[in-house]
C-alpha positions, 0 to 999 in steps of 0.5 A: 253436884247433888243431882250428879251423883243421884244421876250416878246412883240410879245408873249403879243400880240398874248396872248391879240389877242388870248383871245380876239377872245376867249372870243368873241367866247365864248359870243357867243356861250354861248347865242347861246346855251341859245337861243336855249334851250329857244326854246326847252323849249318854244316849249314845254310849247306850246305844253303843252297849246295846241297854242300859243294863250292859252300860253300867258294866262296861269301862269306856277306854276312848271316846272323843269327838272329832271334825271330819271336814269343814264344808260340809261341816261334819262331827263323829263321836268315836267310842271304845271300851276295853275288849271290844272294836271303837265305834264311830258315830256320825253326830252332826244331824243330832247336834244339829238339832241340839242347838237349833233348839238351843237356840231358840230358846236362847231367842225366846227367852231373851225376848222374855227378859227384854219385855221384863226389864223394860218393864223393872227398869220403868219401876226402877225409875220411878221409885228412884224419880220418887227418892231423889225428890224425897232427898231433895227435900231433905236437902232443903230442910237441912239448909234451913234446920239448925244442925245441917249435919243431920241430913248429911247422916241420911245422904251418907247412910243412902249412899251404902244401900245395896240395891241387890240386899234388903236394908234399911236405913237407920239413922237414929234421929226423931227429926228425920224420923218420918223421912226415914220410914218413907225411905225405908218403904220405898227401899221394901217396894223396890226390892219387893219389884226387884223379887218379883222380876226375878221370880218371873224372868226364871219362872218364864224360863222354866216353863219354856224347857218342857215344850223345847225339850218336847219338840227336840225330842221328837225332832230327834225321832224324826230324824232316826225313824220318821222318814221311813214310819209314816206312824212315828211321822204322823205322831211327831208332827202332830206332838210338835204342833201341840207343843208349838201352839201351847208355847204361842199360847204362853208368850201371848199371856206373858206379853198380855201381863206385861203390856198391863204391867207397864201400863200400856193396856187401856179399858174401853169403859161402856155400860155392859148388861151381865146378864147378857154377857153371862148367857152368851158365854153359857150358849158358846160353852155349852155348844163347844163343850157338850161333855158337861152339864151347863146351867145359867142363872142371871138377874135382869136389869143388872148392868156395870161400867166395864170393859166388855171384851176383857170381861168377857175374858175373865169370865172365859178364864173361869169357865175353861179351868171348870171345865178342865177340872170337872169330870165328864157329865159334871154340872158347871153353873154360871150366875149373875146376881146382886149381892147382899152389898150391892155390887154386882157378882158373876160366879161359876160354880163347878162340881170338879175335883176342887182346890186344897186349903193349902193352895187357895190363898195362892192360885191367883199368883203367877206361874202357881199350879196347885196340880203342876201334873194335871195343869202340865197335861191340860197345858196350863202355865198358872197364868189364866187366873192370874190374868183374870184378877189383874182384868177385875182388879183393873175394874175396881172389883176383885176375884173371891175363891172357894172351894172343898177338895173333892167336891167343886170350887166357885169362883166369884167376880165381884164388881162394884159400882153397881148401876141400874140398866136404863 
């Protein structure tokens, strides 16, 4: 009966947790798509006055949107203002586009939100797999304590937990004093799982907007002035795969997080030489990237247990975001050595514009950007260093951060288990 009812429970939390992140979904895209046939439709009030100066002065009597025919389907927006003849507008192209892109946005996202609740609901059970044995027991001290009543209060007192609120439980008695605070942690990691999955589900959503709202908008170019100017042609198709490659680029590091996340990313452990693996990322940087001024400096006989390839990955991420944010001509320096404790350290040391002492505690965090302009123009998401920690942390070792604001920054990869090259 006791199993039943856990069993009820888990199912009303992932019930509560799923609706909530449902409703906040559909809040926002629901103002999404009124923000954007507000534009639509301001956008052509505009071109009805002729400029933005002449618009804030008319007084609209008419405007309304009509279904000339069915097949073809076809819209016209009829506009008309005190004083002047109603003009009609054929909308279908621009509405046309307006949900094509909606749409895929709507697609994206729900793959987003499928991969990440796969990925809660997994945490969800596990921590409630983790609480239903704790409960479990506490049934079973009860039965053989004196006052069964007691765990009876801690059954009662779970049972009004909120799984959307942070609470705790408090039941006041020094015999379940120690299950009480076991309760209570496992209570603050799921809610802290729970913000998280939220934070990532609206961060996702918000870093796809700005390449859809791009590809619409040159999309609309497309259709009023592309067919007949082979310039605003080339422009638009040429914007419209940069855009597309960079929101390839952001799924494929959401799903390289999440496969980690759930733990579907295995390490292939090897013995790897750093100083080799260090000297051939310097050689590829240094022949595709000859705008800067690459060093190298790596002991000998300085070798690691590691997964060769997700290394090397992590490394890349370093060396790309110093040569984004170092001047041309700048000095970028990669270095393997031995630290004073043993382990082993790979740095890359750059003489960019550096990282404010706000913002170094938090760049390893997901979709964080201490610049958002200049990471926006370089087409980062705020995701490259945080996979290059979660690849390091998966070895066992750690990322160190410092910077001066103006000056550089160095990034360190510090990994222990140090072993001696055969």
């Amino acid at each position: 009966m006791r199993e039943a009812k856990t069993g009820a429970t888990t199912r009303k939390i992932l019930r509560t947790q799923k609706s909530a992140l449902g409703w906040t979904l559909f809040l926002s895209n629901f103002l999404l798509l009124a923000l954007g046939l507000g534009c639509l439709l301001l956008y052509y009030m505009k071109l009805y006055a002729g400029s933005w100066a002449v618009l804030g002065e008319l007084e609209f009597t008419a405007g309304r949107l009509d279904v000339v025919r069915l097949n073809p389907l076809c819209f016209e927006l009829t506009l008309e203002v005190a004083g002047r003849s109603a003009v009609v507008y054929d909308v279908t192209d621009a509405l046309a586009l307006f949900f094509a892109a909606y749409v895929g946005f709507l697609l994206v996202q729900g793959l987003i939100s499928a991969i990440s609740g796969a990925i809660w609901r997994g945490r969800v059970r596990q921590h409630l797999r983790r609480l239903t044995s704790m409960a479990q027991e506490a049934r079973r001290l009860g039965q053989e304590a004196a006052s069964p009543q007691k765990v009876e209060h801690l059954r009662e007192a779970i049972g009004h937990i909120k799984p959307t609120e942070s609470q705790r439980i408090h039941v006041a008695d020094p015999d379940l004093k120690g299950l009480e605070t076991a309760i209570n942690d496992l209570l603050d990691r799921m809610q802290a799982a729970y913000s998280q999955q939220s934070r990532f589900v609206s961060d996702a959503s918000h870093e796809l907007r700005t390449p859809i709202a791009v590809l619409k908008g040159y999309a609309d170019l497309l259709e009023r002035w592309g067919k007949d100017d082979p310039q605003v042609r080339d422009e638009a198709i040429a914007a419209i795969q940069k855009e597309a490659e960079r929101m390839s680029r952001l799924v494929e590091q959401l799903l390289f997080l999440a496969r980690g996340d759930s733990g579907r990313t295995k390490l292939t452990l090897a013995p790897v030489e750093l100083e080799a693996l260090v000297r051939e990322v310097y050689e590829e940087s240094a022949m595709i990237d000859p705008r800067h001024r690459w060093q190298v400096s790596a002991e000998e006989a300085l070798s690691v247990s590691a997964d060769v390839d997700m290394l090397k990955q992590a490394l890349r991420i370093l060396v790309d975001n110093a040569a984004k944010y170092t001047p041309q001509d700048g000095e970028i320096l990669l270095r393997a050595f031995r630290g004073e404790d043993g382990a082993a350290r790979i740095a890359v040391r750059d003489t960019g514009m550096g990282i404010r002492a706000e913002d170094a505690p938090y760049v390893f965090q997901r979709f964080y950007r201490a610049d958002p302009a200049r990471s926006r123009e370089s087409g980062g998401a705020g995701l490259g260093l945080s996979i290059a920690s979660w690849i390091i942390t998966q070895h066992g070792g750690y990322l160190e951060v410092y910077s001066w604001e103006g000056v550089g920054s160095r990034f360190t990869i510090v990994l222990p288990q140090l072993q001696q090259a055969e």
